[in-house]
N, C-alpha and C positions, 0 to 999 in steps of 0.2 A: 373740973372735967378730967377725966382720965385721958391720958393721949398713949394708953400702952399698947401691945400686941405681940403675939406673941413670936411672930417672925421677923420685929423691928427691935431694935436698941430704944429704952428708955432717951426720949431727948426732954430738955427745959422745953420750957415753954408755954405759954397760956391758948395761942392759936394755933387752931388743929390747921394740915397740911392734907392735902387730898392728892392723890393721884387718877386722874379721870381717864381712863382706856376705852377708848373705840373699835369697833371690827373695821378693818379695812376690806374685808372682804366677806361675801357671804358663810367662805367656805371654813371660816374662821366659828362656824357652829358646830362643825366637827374637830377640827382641828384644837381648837379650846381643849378639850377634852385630852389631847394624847400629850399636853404639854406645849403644842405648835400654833401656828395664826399669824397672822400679817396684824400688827396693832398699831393706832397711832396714839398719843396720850396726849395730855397737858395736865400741870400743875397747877391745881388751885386753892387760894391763899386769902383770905378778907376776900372774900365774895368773887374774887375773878381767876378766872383760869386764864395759864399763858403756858402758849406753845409756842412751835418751830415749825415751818414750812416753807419753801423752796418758791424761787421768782427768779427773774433773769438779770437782776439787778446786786451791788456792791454794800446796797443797805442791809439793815438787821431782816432775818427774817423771824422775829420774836412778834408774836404777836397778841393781844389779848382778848377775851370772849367773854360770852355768859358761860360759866358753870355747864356742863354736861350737855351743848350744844353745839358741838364743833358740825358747822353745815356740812352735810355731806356725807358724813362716818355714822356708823350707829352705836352711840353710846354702850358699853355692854358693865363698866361696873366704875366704883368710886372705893380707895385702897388710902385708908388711913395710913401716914407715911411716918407721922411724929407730929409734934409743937416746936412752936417758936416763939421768940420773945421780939421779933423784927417787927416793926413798924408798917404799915404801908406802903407809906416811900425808903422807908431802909429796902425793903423788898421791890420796889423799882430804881434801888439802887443797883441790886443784884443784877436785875436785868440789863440794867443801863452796863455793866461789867461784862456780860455775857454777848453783848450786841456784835461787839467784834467779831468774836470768834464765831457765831449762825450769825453770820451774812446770809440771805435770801439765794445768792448764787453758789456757796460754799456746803447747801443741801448734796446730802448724798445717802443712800437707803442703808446701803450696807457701813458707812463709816460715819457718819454724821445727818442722824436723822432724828426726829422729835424725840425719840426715846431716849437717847443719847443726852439731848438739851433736858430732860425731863431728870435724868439720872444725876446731871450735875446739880441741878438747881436742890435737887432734896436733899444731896449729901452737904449744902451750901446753908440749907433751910433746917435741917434736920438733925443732918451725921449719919441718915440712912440714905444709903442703894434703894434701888426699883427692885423688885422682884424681878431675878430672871428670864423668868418665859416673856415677859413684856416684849424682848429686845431679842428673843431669841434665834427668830427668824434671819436676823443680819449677822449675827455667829456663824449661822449654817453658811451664808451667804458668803463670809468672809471665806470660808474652805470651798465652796462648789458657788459662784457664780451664776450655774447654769440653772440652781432650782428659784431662783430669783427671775419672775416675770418680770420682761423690760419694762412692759409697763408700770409697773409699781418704782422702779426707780426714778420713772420721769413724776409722777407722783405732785402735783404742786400742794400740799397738805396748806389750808388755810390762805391759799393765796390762788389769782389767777394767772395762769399763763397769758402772757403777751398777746399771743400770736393767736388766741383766740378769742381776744378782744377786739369787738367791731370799730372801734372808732377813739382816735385821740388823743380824746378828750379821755377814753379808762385809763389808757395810760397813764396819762399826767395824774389824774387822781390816786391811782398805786403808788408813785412815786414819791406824789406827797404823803402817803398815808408810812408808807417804809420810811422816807428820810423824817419827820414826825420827832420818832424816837432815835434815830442818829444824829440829830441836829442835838436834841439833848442830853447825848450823851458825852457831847465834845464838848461841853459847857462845864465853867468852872464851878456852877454853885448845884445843887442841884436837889429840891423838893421833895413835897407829897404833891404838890401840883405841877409839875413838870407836864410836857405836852404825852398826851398819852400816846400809847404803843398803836402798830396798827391792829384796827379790830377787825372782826369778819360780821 
């Protein structure tokens, strides 16, 4: 299988690397077009896609999915990134490395947002960057604040807000589903079967 292209670096590898982009927003059908759009992404790898998204909790907020169905986003394309020679569980090794650093509470649009977790993971998987307009939005953001809708920074990508859970019991289930994967990433040995990430 060829894993080439022509705005990526040749990487090793036998497993192709996807980069899966979402519209976060409708207006992201014209905006595409000038270079611009609000996007969310996740990487996907042996059959699962893993992203980043924001909770109000100290856990990972890494989490994993089906391929090209982040609930909620509208799928808009699939960005061959390169190959890898990683394993399954070498590649929820990665994550398990990454957990630290996307904490669920530590979500932020302009500084630390899915694209950003997406950006690391490829150059970790690959030796390739994302394409820039992915991420470009939070660029702009980082110099003008103000064309950044508040709401897009409260944004809980792949997770739910708290506060708008009716009862408890969702809580405690979020809880468990985020600490999951930080319980095993504090562990000394660590799998292809480790306890999986949270899913959506």
């Amino acid at each position: 299988m060829l894993c080439r292209r022509s705005s990526i670096q040749s990487s090793h590898g036998s497993v192709p690397v996807y980069l899966n982009v979402y519209d976060l927003t409708s207006i992201n059908g014209y905006a595409y077009w000038l270079g611009l759009g609000a996007y969310h992404s996740g990487v996907q790898v042996h059959g699962v896609e893993y992203a980043f998204g924001g909770h109000e909790y100290s856990t990972t907020g890494i989490f994993e999915g089906e391929p090209k169905q982040c609930e909620g986003f509208t799928f808009r394309k699939s960005i061959l990134m390169g190959c890898t020679d990683m394993s399954h569980g070498e590649v929820r090794r990665v994550m398990e490395d990454l957990a630290q650093k996307y904490r669920g509470n530590a979500y932020n649009l302009i500084t630390k947002n899915c694209n950003h977790f997406c950006n690391d993971v490829c150059i970790k998987l690959t030796g390739n960057p994302i394409p820039s307009w992915v991420n470009r939005l939070a660029k702009f953001g980082m110099l003008c604040t103000c064309i950044i809708p508040e709401n897009l920074n409260s944004s809980k990508v792949g997770q739910h807000k708290i506060q708008d859970m009716g009862c408890e019991e969702e809580k405690k289930k979020l809880r468990s589903r985020s600490n999951r994967f930080s319980s095993s990433s504090n562990s000394s040995s660590s799998s292809p079967s480790s306890p999986p990430l949270a899913t959506t």
